[in-house]
Biopython code that builds the backbone (N, CA, C, O; Angstrom):
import numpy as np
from Bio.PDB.StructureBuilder import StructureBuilder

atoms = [
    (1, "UNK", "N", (0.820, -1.193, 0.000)),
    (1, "UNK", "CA", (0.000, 0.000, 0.000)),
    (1, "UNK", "C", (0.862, 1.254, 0.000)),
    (1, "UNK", "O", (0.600, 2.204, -0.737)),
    (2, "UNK", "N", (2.115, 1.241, 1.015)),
    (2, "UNK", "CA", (2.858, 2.410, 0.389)),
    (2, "UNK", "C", (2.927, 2.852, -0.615)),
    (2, "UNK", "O", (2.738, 4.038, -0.887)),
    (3, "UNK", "N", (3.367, 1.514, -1.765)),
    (3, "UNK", "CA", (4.377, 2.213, -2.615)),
    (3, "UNK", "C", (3.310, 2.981, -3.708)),
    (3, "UNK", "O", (3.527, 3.768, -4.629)),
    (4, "UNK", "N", (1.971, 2.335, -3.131)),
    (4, "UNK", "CA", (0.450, 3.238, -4.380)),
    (4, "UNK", "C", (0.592, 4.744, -3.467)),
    (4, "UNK", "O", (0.700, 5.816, -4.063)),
    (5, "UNK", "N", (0.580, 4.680, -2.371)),
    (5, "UNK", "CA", (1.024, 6.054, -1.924)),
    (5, "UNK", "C", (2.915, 6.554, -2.370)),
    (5, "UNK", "O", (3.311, 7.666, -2.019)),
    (6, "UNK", "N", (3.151, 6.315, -2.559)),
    (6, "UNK", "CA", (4.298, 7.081, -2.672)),
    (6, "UNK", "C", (4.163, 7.498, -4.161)),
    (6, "UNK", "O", (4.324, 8.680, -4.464)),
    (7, "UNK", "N", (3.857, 6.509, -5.151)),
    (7, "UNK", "CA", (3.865, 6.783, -6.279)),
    (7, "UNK", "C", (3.047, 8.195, -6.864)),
    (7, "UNK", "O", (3.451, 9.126, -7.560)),
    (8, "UNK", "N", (1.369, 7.826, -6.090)),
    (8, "UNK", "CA", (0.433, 9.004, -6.286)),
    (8, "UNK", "C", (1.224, 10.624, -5.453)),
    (8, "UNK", "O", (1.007, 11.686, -6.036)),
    (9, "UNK", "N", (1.906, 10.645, -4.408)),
    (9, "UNK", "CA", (2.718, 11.615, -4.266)),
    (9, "UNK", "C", (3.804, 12.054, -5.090)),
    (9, "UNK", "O", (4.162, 13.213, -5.305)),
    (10, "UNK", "N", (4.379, 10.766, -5.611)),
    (10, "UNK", "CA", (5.554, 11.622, -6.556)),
    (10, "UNK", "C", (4.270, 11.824, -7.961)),
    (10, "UNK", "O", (4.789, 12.322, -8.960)),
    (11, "UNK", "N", (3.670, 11.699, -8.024)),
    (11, "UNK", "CA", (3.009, 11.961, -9.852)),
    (11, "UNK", "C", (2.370, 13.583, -9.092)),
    (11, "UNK", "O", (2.135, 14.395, -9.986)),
    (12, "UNK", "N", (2.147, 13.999, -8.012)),
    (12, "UNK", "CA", (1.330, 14.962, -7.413)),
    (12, "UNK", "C", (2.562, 16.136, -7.665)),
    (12, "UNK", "O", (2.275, 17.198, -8.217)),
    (13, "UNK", "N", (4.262, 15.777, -7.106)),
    (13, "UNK", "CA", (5.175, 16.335, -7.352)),
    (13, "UNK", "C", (5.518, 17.384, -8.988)),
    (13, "UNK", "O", (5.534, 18.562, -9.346)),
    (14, "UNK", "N", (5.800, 15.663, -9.688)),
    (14, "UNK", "CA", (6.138, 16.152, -10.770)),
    (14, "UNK", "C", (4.870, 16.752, -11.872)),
    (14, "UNK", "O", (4.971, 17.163, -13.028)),
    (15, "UNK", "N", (3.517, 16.587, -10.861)),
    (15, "UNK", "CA", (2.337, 17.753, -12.052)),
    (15, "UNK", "C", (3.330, 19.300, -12.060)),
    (15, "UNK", "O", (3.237, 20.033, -13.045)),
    (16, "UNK", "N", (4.277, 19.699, -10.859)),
    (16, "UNK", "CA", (4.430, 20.624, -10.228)),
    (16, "UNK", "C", (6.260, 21.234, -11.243)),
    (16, "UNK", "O", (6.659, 22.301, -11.710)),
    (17, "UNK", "N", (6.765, 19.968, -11.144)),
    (17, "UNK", "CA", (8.003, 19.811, -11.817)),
    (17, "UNK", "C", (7.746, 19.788, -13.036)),
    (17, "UNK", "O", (8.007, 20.912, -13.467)),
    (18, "UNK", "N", (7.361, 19.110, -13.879)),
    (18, "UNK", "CA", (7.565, 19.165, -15.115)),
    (18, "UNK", "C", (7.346, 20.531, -15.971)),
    (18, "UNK", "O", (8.043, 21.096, -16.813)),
    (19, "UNK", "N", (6.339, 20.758, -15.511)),
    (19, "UNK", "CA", (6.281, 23.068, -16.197)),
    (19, "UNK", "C", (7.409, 23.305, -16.200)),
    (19, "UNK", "O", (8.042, 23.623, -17.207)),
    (20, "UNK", "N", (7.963, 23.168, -14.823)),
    (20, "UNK", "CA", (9.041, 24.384, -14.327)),
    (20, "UNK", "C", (10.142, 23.847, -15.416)),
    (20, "UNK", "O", (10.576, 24.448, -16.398)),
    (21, "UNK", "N", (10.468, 22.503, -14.934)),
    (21, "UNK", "CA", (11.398, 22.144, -16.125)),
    (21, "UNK", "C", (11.481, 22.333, -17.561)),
    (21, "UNK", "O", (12.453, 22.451, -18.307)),
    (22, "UNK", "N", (10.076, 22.332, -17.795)),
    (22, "UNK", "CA", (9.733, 22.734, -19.759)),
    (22, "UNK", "C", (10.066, 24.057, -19.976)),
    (22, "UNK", "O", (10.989, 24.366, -20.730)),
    (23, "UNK", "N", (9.306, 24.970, -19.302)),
    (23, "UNK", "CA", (9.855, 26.366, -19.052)),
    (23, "UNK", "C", (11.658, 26.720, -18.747)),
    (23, "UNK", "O", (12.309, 27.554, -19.377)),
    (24, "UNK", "N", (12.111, 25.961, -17.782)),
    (24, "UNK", "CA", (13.679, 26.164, -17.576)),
    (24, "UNK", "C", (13.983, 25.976, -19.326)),
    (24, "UNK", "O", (14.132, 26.932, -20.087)),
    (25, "UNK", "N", (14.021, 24.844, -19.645)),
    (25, "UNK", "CA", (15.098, 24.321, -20.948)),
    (25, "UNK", "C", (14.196, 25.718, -22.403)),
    (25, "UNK", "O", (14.852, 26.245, -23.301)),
    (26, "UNK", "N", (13.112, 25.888, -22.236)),
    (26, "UNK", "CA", (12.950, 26.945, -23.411)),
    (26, "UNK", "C", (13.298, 28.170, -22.700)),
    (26, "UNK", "O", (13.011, 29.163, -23.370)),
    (27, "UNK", "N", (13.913, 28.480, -21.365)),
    (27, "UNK", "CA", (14.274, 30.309, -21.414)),
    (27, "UNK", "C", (16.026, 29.867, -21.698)),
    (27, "UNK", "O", (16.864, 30.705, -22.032)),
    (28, "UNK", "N", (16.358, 28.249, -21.462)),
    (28, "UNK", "CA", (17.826, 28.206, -21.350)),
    (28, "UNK", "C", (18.095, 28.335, -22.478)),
    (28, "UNK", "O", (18.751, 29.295, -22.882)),
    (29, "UNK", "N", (17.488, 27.066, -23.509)),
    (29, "UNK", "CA", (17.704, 26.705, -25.237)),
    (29, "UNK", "C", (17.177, 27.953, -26.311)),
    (29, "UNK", "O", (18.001, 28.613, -26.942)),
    (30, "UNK", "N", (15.864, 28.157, -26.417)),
    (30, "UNK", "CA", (15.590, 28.824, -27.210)),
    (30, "UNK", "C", (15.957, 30.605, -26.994)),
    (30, "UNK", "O", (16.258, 31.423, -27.865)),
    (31, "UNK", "N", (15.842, 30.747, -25.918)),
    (31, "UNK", "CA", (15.736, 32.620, -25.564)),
    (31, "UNK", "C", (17.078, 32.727, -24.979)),
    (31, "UNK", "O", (17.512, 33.823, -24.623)),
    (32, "UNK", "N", (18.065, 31.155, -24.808)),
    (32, "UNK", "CA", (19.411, 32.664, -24.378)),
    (32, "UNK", "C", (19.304, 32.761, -23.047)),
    (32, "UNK", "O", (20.343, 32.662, -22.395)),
    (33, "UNK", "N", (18.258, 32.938, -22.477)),
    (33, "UNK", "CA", (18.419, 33.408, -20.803)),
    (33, "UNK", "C", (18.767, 31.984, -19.814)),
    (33, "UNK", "O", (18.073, 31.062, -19.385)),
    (34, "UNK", "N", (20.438, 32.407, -19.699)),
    (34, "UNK", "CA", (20.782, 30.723, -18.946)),
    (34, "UNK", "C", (20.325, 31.142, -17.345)),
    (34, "UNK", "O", (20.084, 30.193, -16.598)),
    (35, "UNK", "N", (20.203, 32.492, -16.810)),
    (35, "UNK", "CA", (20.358, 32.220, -15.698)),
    (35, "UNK", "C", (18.922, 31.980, -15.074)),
    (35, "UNK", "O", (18.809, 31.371, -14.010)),
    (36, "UNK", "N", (17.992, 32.400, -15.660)),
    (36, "UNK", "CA", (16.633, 32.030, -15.653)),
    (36, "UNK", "C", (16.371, 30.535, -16.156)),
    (36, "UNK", "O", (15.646, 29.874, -15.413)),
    (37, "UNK", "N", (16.659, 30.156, -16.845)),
    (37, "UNK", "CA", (16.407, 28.581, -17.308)),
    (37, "UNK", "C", (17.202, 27.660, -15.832)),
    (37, "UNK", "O", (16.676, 26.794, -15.133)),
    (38, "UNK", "N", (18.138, 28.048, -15.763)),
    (38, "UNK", "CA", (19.195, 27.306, -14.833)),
    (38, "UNK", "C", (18.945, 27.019, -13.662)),
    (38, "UNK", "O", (19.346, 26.030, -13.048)),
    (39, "UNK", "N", (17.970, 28.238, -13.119)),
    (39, "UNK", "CA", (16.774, 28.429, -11.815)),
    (39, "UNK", "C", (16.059, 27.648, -11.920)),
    (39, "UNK", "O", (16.072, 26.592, -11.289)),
    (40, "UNK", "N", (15.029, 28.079, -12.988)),
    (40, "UNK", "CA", (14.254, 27.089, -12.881)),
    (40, "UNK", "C", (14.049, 25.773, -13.352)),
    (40, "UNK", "O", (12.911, 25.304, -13.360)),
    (41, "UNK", "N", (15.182, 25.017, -13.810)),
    (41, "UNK", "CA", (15.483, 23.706, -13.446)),
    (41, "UNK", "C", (16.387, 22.890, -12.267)),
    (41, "UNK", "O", (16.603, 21.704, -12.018)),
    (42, "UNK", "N", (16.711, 23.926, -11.801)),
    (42, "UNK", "CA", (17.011, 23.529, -10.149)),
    (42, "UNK", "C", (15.598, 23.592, -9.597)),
    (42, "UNK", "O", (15.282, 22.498, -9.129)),
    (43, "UNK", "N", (15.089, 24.081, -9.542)),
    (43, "UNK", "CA", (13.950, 24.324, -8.507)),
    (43, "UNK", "C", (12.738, 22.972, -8.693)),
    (43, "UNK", "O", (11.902, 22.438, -7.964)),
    (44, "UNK", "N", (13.099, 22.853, -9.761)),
    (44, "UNK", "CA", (12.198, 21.783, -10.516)),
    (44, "UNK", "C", (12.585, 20.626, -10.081)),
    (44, "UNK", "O", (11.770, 19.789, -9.692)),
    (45, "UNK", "N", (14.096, 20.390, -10.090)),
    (45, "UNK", "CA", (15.064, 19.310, -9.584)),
    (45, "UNK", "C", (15.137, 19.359, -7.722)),
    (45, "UNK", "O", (15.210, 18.478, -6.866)),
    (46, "UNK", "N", (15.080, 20.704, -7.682)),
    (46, "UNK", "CA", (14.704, 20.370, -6.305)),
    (46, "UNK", "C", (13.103, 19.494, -5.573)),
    (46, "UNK", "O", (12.891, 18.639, -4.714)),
    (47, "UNK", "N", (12.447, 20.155, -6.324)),
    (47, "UNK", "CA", (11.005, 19.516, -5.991)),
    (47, "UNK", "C", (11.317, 18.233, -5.358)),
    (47, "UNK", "O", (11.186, 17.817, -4.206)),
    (48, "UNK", "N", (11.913, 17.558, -6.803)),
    (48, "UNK", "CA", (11.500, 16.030, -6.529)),
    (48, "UNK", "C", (12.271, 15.662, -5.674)),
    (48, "UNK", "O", (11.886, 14.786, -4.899)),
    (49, "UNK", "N", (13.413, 16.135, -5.562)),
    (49, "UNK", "CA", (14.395, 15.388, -4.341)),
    (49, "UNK", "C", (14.119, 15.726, -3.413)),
    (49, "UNK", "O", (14.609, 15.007, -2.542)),
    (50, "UNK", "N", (13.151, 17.035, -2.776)),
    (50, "UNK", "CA", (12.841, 16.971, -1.454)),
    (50, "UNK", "C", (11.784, 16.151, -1.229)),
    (50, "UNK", "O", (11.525, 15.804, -0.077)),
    (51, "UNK", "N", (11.048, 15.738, -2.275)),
    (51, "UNK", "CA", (9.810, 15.051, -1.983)),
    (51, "UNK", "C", (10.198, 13.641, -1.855)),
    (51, "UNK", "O", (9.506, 12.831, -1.239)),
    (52, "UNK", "N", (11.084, 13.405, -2.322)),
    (52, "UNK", "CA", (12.097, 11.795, -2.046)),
    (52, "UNK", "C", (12.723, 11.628, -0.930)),
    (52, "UNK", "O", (12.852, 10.506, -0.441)),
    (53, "UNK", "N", (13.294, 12.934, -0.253)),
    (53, "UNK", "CA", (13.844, 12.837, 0.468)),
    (53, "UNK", "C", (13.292, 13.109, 2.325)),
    (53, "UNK", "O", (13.474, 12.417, 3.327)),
    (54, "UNK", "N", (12.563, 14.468, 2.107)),
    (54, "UNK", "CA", (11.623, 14.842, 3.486)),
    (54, "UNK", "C", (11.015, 13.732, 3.958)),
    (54, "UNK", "O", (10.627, 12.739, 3.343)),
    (55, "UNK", "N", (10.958, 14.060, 5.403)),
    (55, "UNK", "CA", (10.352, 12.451, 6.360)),
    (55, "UNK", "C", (9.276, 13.828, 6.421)),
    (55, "UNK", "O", (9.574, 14.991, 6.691)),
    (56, "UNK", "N", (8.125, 13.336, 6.121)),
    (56, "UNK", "CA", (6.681, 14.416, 6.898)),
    (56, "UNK", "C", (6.605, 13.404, 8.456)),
    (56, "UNK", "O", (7.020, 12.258, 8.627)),
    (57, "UNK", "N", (6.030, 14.183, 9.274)),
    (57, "UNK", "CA", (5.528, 13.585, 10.750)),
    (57, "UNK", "C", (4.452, 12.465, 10.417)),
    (57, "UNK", "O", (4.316, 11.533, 11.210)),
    (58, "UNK", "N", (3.493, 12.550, 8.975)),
    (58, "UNK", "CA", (2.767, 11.228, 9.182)),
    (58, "UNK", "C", (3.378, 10.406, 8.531)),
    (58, "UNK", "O", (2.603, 9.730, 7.855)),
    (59, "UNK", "N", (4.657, 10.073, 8.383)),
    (59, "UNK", "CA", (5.303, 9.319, 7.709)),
    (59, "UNK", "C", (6.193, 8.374, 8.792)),
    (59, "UNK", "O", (6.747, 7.302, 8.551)),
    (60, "UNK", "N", (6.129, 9.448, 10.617)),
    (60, "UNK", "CA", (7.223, 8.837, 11.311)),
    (60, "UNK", "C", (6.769, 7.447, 11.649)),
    (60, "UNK", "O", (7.743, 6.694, 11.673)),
    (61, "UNK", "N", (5.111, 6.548, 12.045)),
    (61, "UNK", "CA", (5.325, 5.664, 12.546)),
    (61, "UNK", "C", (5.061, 4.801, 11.481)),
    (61, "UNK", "O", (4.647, 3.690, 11.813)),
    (62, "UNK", "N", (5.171, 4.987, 10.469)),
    (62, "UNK", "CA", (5.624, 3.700, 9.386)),
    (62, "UNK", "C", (6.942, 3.310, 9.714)),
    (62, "UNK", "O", (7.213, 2.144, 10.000)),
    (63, "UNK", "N", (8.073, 4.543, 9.679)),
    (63, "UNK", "CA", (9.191, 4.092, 9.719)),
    (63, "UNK", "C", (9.506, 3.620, 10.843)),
    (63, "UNK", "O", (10.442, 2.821, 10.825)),
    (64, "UNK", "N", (8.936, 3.895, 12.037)),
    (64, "UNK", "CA", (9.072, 3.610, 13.356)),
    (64, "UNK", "C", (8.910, 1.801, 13.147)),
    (64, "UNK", "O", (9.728, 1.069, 13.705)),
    (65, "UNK", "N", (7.849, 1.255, 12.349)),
    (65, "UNK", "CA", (7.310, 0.072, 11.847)),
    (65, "UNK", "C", (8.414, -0.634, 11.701)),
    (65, "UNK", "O", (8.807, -1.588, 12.372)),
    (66, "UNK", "N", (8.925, -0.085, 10.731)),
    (66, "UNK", "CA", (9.629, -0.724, 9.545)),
    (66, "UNK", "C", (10.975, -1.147, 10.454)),
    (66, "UNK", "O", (11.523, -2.248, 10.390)),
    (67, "UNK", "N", (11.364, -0.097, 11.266)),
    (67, "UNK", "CA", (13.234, -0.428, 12.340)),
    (67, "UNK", "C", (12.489, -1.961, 13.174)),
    (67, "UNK", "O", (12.970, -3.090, 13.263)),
    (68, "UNK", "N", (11.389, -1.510, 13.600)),
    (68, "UNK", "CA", (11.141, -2.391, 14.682)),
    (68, "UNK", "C", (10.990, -3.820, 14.135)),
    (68, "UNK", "O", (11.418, -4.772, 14.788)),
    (69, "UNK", "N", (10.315, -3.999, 12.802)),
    (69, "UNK", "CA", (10.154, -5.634, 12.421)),
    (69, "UNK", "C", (11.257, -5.595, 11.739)),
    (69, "UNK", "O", (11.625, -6.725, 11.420)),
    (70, "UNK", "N", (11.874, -4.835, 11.416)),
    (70, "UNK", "CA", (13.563, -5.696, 10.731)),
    (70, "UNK", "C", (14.620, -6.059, 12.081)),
    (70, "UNK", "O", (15.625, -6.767, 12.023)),
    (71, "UNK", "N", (14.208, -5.529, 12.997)),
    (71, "UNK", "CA", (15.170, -5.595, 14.383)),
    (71, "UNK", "C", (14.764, -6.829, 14.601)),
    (71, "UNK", "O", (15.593, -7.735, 14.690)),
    (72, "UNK", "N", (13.042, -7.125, 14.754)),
    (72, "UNK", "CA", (12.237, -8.378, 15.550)),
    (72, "UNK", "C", (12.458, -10.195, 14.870)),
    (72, "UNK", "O", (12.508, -11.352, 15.288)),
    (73, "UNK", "N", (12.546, -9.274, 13.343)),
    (73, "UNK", "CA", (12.779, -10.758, 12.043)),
    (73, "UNK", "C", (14.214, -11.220, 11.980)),
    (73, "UNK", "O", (15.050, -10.348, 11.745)),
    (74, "UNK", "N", (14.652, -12.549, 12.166)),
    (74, "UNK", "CA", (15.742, -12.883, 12.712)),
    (74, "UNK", "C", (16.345, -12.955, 10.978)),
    (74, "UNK", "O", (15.527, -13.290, 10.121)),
    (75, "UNK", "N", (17.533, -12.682, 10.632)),
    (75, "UNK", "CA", (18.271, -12.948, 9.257)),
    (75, "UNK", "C", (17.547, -14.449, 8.744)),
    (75, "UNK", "O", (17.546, -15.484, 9.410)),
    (76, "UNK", "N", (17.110, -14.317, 7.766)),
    (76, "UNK", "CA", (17.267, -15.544, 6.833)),
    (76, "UNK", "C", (17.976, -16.737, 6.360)),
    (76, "UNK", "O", (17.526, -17.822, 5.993)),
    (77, "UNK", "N", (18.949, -16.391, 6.428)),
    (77, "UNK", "CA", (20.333, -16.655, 5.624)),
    (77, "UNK", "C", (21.135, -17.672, 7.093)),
    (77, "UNK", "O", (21.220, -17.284, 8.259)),
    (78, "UNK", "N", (21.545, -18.792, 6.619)),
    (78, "UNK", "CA", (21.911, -19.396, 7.780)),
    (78, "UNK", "C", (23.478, -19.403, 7.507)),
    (78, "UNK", "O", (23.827, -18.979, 6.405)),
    (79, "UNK", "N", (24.567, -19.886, 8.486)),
    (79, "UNK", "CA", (25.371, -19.537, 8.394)),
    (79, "UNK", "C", (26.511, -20.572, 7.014)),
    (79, "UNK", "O", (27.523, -20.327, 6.356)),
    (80, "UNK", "N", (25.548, -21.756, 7.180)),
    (80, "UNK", "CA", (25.880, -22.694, 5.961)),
    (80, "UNK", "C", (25.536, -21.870, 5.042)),
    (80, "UNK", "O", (26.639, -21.616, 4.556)),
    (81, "UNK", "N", (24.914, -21.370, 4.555)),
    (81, "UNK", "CA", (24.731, -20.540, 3.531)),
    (81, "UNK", "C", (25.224, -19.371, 3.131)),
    (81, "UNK", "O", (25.240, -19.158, 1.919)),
    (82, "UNK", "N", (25.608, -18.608, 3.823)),
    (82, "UNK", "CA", (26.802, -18.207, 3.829)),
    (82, "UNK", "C", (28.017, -18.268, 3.408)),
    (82, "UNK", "O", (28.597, -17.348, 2.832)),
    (83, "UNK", "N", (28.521, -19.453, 3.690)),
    (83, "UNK", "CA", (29.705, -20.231, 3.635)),
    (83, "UNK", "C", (30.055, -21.088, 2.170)),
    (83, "UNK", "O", (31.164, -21.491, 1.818)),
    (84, "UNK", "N", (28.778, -21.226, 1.454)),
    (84, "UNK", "CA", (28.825, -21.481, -0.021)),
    (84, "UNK", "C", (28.935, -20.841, -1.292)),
    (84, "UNK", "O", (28.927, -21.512, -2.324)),
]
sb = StructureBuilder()
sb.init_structure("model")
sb.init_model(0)
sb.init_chain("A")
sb.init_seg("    ")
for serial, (resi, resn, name, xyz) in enumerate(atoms, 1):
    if name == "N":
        sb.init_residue(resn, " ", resi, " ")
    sb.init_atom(name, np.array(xyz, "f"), 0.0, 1.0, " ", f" {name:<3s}", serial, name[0])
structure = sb.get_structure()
């Protein structure tokens, strides 16, 4: 179920990114203006990586989830197996 949430957040992102980016590359390519294009494809590039990257507060007890059953689930992998 996350990852249908994460996905519908990043497509929510890049409705937001992709302008900015279309707009950056025609003030960079066509009009000449690098320092305006250059902006706004950082900003665009920023979007998504903060949205990849920011923990929001309703996000903390998933992850809270997630430490606790990888701590609780004992390794898989036995030590013969390993060893092959």
């Amino acid at each position: 179920m996350a990852g249908i949430l994460d996905t519908i957040k990043l497509a929510g992102v890049l409705v937001l990114a992709i302008p900015a980016a279309l707009a950056g590359l025609e003030f960079l390519l066509v009009r000449g203006e690098t320092v305006t294009g250059s902006v706004l494809i950082g900003l665009a590039v920023a979007l998504v990586l903060v949205q990849r990257r920011l923990t929001m507060p309703t996000d903390v007890p998933g992850l809270i989830a997630k430490r606790i059953g990888s701590a609780a689930t004992p390794d898989t992998k036995s030590e013969s197996d390993e060893n092959e």
